[in-house]
N, C-alpha and C positions, 0 to 999 in steps of 0.2 A: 504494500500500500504506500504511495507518493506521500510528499508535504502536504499539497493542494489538497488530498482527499481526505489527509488527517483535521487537515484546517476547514473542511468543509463540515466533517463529522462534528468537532469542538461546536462552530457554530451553534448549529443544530441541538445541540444537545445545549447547551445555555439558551436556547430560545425556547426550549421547553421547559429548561427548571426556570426559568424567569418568569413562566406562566404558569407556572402549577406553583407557586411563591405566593404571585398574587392572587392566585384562583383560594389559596390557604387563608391568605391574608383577606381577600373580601367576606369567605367564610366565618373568620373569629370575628370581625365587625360586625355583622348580620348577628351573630350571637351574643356580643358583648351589650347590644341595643336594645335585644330582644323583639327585634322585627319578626313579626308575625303577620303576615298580609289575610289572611286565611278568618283574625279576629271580626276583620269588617263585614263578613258573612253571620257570623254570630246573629242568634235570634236578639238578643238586647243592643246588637249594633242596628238589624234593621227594623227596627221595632222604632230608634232614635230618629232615623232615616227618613221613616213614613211619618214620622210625628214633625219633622222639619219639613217635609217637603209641604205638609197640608197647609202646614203654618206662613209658610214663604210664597205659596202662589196660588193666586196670582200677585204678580207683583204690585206695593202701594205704586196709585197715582194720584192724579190732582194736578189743575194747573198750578196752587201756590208750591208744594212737594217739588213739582220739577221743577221750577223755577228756580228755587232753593237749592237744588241739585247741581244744575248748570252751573249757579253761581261758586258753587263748592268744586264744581268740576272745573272751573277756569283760575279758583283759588290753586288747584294741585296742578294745573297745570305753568300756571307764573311760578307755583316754588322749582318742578321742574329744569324750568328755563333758567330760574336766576342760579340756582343750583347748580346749573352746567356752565351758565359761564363763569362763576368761579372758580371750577373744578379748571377749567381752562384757561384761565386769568392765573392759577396756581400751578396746573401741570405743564405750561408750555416751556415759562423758564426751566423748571428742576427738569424736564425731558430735554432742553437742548446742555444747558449745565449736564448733566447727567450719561449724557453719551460722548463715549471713547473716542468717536471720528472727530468730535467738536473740540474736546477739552484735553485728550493727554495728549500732547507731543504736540501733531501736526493736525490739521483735519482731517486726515485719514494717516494712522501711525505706520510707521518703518523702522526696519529695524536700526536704523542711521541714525534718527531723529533723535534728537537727547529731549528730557522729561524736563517740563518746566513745573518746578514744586506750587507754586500758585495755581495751575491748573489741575494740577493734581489733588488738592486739599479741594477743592472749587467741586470737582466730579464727585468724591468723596461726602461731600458735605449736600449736594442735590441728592443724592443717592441713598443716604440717612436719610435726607427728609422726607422722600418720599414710600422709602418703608414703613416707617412710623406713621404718616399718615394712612395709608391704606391698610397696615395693622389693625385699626382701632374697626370697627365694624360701624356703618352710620346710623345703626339705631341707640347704640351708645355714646356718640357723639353726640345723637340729640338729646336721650335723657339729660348727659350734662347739659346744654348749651341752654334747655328748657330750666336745669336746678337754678340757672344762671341768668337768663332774661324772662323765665317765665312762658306763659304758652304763649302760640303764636307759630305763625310759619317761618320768624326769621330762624328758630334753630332749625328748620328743616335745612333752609336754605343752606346757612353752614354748614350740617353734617355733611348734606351732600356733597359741596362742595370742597369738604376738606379729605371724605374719605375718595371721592371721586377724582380729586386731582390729584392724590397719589396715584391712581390707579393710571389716570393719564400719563403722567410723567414716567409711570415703569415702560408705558406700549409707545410713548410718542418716541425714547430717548431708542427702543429698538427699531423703530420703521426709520426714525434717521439712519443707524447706522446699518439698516439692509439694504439703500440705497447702491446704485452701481455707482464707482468711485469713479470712474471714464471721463464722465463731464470734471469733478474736482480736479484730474490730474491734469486735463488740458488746461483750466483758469488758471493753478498752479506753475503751469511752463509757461505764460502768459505775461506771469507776477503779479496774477491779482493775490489781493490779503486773502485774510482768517473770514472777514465778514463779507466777500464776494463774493468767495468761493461756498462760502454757506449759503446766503442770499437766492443764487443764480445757479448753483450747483447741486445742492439737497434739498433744499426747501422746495423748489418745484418739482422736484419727484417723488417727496416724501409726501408733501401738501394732501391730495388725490386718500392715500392709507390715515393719515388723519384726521382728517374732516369725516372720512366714512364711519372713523372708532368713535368719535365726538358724536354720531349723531345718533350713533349704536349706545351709549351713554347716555344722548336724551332720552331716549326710551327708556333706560330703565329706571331713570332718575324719576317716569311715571312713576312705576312700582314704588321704587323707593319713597318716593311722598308721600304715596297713601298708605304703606305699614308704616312709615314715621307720622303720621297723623294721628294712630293709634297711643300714642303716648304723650298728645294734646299738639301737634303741631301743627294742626290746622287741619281742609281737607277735606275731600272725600275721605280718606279714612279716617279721621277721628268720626264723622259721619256713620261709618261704619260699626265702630268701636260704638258708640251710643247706641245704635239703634239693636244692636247684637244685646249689650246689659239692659237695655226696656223690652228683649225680649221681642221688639217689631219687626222680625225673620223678612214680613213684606218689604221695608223700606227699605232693609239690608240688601235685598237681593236687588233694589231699584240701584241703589249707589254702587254696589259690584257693575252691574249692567252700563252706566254714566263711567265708568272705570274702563271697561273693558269699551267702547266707544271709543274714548279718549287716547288709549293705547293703541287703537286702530287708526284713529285719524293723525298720531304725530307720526306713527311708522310709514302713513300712504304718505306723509310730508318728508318724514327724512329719506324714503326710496328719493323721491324728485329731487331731492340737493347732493345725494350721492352721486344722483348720473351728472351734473353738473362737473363733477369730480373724477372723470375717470382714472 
């Protein structure tokens, strides 16, 4: 038997124990959780089931009810929006700080290039910040920001926008640096600078993958608003969260429905800005 067919057999055989690893490992998790899907069949699960469904539909209406609705539905929709553009106001710098082709050495590294320590603390220092933010989960951001300003959507606004623009800056600071370097190396023999060659050279090929991840963000910064409403930040879901402890299953299932709308009208809108983007 050859090297090649020794090195094809090793393959092979770590591409099995690396799946019967994880097939082990999702198994102790499924047990460790006690997931049991099998429960929701249970006579006292659907017994629960048929007593919600009687309860919830048809769904409340009323022209003051929807009105009230709308209005709650374009509240979660402004924390969205202001939500994201903070989260962009915050991840743009730490993702261009934050990537390697921008900040160590050169704008795209060699191995020639000597290391300037200011740029290196600078990547370093974006690179913290944005762990730390996208660490923290944004329904815990809003508890605090609510301990702290009280209810209201301005802690939506913040959470999302600080858990969200860590998240930006991890995905903006890799779509810079998966950029083809082609365009930077010809500025570069040119003698354009640092900020030219970013300008003219990445940014309009990265631009296109960012604007797409930004709008894929507003969407869920839907979501995100309305389980951050649940803990008074405004909303259709605080909306939610009331009409679930009064028990009015009807009005519950109207502001799901005003939710699930709303989720569908920003995605038909961010499809149109994405093509805009190729």
């Amino acid at each position: 038997m050859n090297a090649e067919a020794l090195h094809v057999g090793d393959r092979r055989t770590f591409r099995f124990a690396s799946w019967g690893l994880l097939a082990l490992l999702g198994a102790a998790s499924l047990v460790s959780v006690e997931f049991r899907p099998w429960a929701f069949f249970s006579p006292m699960a659907r017994e629960n089931g048929a007593d919600f469904a009687a309860r919830a539909w048809p769904p409340a209406g009323g022209a003051e009810l929807l009105s009230r609705f709308a209005s709650l539905a374009l509240d979660t929709l402004a924390i969205a929006a202001c939500g994201t553009a903070v989260a962009v106001v915050i991840g743009l710098p730490l993702g261009i700080l934050g990537s390697r082709a921008v900040m160590q050495g050169s704008l795209f590294v060699t191995g020639d290039v000597p290391r300037r320590p200011w740029l290196t603390a600078a990547y370093f220092a974006a690179r913290g910040t944005g762990a730390v933010l996208r660490s923290v989960p944004e329904l815990v951001w809003a508890l605090l920001f609510v301990r702290i300003y009280g209810l209201g959507p301005s802690a939506a606004v913040l959470a999302i926008g600080l858990a969200y623009g860590g998240m930006l800056a991890k995905v903006y600071s890799e779509q810079i640096e998966s950029v083809n370097a082609r365009p930077v190396t010809a500025l570069e023999t040119v003698g354009a600078g640092r900020f030219a060659c970013f300008a003219f050279g990445i940014l309009p090929l990265a631009s296109g993958e960012m604007v797409g991840y930004s709008a894929y963000r507003f969407e869920c910064a839907i979501r995100a608003g309305a389980i951050l409403g649940m803990v008074g930040a405004g909303g259709l879901g605080q909306q939610i969260e009331e009409s679930h402890l009064n028990l009015a299953y009807g009005e519950m299932v109207t502001a799901v429905l005003f939710l699930m709308g709303l989720v569908v009208f920003v995605e038909t809108v961010s499809d149109q800005i994405k093509r805009r983007f190729p």
